[in-house]
C-alpha positions in Angstrom: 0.0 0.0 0.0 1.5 3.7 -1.3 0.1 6.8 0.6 0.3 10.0 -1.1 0.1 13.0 1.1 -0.7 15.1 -2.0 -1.6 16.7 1.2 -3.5 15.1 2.0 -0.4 14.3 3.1 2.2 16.3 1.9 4.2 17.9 -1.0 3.1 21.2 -0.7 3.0 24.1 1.5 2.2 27.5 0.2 -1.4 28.9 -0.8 -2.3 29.7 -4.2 -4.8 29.2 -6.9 -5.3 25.6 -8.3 -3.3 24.5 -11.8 -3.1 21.3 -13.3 -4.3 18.4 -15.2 -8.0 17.3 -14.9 -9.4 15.6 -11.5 -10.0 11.8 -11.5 -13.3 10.8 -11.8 -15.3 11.2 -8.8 -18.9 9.1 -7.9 -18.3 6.5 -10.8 -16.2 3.1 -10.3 -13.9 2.8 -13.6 -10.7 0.9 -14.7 -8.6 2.5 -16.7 -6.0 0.9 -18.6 -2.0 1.9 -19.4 0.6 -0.4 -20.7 1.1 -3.2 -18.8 -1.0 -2.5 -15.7 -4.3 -2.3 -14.6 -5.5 0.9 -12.7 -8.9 0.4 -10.9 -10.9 3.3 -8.9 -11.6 1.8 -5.2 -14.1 4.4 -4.2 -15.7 7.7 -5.1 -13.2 9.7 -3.2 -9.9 8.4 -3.3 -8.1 5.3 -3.7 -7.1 2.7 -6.4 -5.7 -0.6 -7.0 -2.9 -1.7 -9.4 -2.8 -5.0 -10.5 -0.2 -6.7 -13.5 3.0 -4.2 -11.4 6.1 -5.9 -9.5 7.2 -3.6 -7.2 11.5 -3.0 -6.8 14.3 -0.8 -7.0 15.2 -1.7 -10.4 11.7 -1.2 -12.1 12.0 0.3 -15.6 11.2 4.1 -15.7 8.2 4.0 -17.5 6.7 2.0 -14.6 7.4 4.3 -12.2 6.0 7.1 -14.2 3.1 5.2 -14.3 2.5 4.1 -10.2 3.7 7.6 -9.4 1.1 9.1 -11.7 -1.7 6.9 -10.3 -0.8 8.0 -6.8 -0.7 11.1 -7.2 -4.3 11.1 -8.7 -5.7 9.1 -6.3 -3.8 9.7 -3.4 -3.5 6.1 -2.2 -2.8 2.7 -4.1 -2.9 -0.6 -3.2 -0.2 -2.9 -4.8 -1.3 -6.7 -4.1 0.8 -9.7 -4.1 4.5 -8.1 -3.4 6.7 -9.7 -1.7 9.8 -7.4 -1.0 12.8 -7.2 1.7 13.5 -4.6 3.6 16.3 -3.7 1.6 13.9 -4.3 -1.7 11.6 -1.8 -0.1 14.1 1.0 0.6 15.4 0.3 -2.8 12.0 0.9 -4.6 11.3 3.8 -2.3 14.1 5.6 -3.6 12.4 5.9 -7.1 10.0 7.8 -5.8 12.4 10.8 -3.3 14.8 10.2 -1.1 14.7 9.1 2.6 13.0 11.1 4.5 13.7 10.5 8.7 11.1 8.7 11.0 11.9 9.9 14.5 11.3 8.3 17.3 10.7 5.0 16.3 13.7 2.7 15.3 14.1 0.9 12.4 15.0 -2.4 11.7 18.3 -3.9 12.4 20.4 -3.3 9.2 17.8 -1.4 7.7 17.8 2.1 8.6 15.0 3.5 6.2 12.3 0.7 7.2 10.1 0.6 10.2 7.9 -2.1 11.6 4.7 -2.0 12.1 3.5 -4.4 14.8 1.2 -5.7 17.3 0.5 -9.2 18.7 -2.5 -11.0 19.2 -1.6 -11.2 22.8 -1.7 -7.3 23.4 -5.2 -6.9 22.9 -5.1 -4.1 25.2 -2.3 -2.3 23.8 -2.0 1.4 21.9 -3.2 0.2 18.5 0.1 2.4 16.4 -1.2 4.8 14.0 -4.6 4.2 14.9 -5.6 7.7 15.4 -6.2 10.6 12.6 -2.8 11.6 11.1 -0.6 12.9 8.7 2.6 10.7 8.8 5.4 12.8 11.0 3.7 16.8 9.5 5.4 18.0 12.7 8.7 17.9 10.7 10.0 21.0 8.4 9.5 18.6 5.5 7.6 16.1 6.1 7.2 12.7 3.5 5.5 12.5 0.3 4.9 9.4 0.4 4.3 6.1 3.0 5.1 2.6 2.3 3.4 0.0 3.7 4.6 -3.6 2.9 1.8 -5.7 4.7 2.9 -9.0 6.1 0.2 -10.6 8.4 -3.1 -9.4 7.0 -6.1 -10.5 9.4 -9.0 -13.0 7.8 -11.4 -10.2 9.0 -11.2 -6.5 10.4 -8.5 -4.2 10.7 -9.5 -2.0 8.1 -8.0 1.3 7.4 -10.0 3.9 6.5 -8.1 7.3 4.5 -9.7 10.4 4.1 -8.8 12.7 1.0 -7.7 16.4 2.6 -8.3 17.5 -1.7 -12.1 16.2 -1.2 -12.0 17.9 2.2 -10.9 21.7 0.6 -13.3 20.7 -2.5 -16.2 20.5 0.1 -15.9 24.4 1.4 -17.8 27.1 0.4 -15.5 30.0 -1.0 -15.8 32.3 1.1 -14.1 29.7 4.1 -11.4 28.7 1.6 -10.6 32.4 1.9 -10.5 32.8 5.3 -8.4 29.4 5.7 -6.0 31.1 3.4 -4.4 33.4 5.8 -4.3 30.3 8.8 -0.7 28.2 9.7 -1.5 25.3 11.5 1.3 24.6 14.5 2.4 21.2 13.9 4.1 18.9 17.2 4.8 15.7 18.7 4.1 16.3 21.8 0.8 14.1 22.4 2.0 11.6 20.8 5.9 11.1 21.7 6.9 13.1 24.6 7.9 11.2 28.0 4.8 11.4 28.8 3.3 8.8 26.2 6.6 6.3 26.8 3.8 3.7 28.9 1.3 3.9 26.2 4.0 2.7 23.6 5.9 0.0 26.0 2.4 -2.3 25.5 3.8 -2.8 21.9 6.7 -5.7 21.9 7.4 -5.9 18.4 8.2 -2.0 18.3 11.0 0.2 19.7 9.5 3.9 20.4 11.5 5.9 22.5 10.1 9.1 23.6 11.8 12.2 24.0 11.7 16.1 25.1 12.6 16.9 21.2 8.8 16.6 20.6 7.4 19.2 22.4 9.3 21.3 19.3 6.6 23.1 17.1 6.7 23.8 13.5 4.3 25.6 11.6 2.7 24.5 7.9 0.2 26.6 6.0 -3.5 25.2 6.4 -4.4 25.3 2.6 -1.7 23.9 0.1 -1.0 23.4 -3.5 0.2 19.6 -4.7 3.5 20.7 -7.1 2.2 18.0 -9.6 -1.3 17.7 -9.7 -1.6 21.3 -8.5 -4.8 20.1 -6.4 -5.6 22.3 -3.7 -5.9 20.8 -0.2 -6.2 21.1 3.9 -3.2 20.1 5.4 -4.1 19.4 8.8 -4.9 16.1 11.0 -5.8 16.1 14.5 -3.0 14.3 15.8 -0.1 16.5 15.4 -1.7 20.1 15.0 -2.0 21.6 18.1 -3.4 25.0 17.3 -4.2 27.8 14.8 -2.7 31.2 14.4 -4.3 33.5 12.4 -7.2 35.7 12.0 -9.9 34.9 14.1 -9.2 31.3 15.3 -6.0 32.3 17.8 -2.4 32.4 18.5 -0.8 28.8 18.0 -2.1 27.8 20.8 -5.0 25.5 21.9 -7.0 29.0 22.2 -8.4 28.0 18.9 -9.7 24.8 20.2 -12.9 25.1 18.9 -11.8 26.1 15.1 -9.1 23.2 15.0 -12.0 20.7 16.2 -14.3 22.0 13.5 -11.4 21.1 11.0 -11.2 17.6 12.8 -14.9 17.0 11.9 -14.8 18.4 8.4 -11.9 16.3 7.2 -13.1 13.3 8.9 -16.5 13.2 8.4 -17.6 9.8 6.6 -21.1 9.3 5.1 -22.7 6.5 2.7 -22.5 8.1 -0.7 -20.5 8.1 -3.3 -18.9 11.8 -2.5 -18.0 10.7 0.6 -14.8 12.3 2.1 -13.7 9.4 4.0 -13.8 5.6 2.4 -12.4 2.7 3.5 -10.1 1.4 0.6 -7.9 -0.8 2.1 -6.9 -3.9 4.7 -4.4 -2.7 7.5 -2.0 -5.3 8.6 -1.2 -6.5 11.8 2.3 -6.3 11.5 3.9 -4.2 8.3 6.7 -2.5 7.4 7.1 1.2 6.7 9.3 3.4 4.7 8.9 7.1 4.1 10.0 9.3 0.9 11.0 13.0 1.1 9.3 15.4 -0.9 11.4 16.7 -4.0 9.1 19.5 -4.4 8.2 22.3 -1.4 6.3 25.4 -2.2 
């Protein structure tokens, strides 16, 4: 599975009017058809599947042009039956952007870039990891483009992951909001999630090493509304797990003094509901345990 924070999450930063190629069809289910693969709409929002691809680091460049313009369209594809090492995985993620860090949590031995992604059947009670409403690590200057999940222990029934499309989200406000957003930062930080304070909530996970520290009570700030470099898509870059206030005019200083306004944002992007221009869907199976590798963004404006 390839996550594509077209931010939703991420390549972009700075407001301005939307350019670009046309949308992808929204409301109809459609496959559409390129040389050698097959790409198929998962829901009315966002999401595809791509079937007849082998995913590596030596994949020929006219494949790559081909997943990375299906993820940037959709903003999440799902790549079944791979079976790739962690060094495999590093190695394809590279044709996509660079490395881009994952703090906090370690990687796996002899594979810096790669993460995993686990939790046993006997911590039932544990903190389910990545379970809440997020944008993967926005409390960095730059944070990824893209996530990649490798899934290795897939579970008969539940676990599903549902994504929610922060493009559909903008798309859904009335003009005069998307110009009052324009002049709001959002404060980005780790703080609920990996200060000291949290180190208990992660020790329930065996499989995974999270160490807390004081470094994530460090802010940054993003813009609210962004611009996609590529698809020049307009979107709300915000998730309720890592912004921690608002500053700007009207909804307060940076600080959870705007409360109110950054729930009202939590609602809005999150919001799912039975039709076909839903802004939330569920297009995909989350594994039990995975592994994870993140790309930098080559494009920040």
């Amino acid at each position: 599975m390839v996550g594509g924070y077209g931010k939703s999450r991420n390549e972009v930063e700075s407001p301005g009017p939307a350019t670009g190629p046309a949308q992808p069809p929204v409301g109809r289910r459609r496959r559409v058809r390129t040389v050698g693969i097959t790409v198929s709409q998962l829901t009315g929002v966002l999401g595809a599947r791509i079937d007849g691809l082998d995913l590596g680091p030596d994949m020929d460049p006219a494949e790559v042009a081909d997943l990375r313009s299906a993820l940037v369209a959709h903003e999440v594809v799902i790549v079944p039956g791979q079976t790739l090492s962690p060094g495999e995985q590093a190695g394809f993620s590279h044709l996509l952007g660079g490395f881009s860090p994952v703090p906090f949590v370690q990687p796996v031995p002899e594979h810096p870039e790669v993460i995993k992604v686990v939790k046993e059947a006997s911590e039932p009670e544990a903190f389910n990891f990545g379970g809440v409403w997020h944008s993967d690590f926005s409390f960095l200057d730059a944070p990824p483009a893209f996530t990649i999940l490798h899934a290795l222990d897939v579970p008969a029934v539940g676990g599903d992951t549902v994504w929610a499309s922060m493009t559909a989200a903008h798309e859904a406000l009335e003009s005069a909001d998307r110009e009052r957003l324009e002049e709001i930062t959002c404060v980005h930080s780790a703080s609920a999630s990996y200060s000291p304070a949290q180190q208990k909530l992660h020790a329930g996970l065996s499989g995974m090493d999270i160490r807390t520290s004081e470094s994530a009570e460090e802010t940054r700030e993003h813009p609210l509304l962004c611009t996609h470099p590529e698809t020049g898509r307009r979107s709300l870059y915000f998730n309720g797990t890592y912004v921690r206030g608002l500053r700007g005019p009207g909804v307060g200083d940076g600080t959870e003094s705007g409360a109110a306004e950054r729930s009202a944002c939590c609602d809005g992007c999150t919001t799912s509901r039975p039709t076909s221009g839903s802004r939330a869907d569920i297009v995909g199976r989350m594994a039990t345990s995975c592994c994870g590798t993140t790309v930098r963004p080559s494009t920040w404006r």
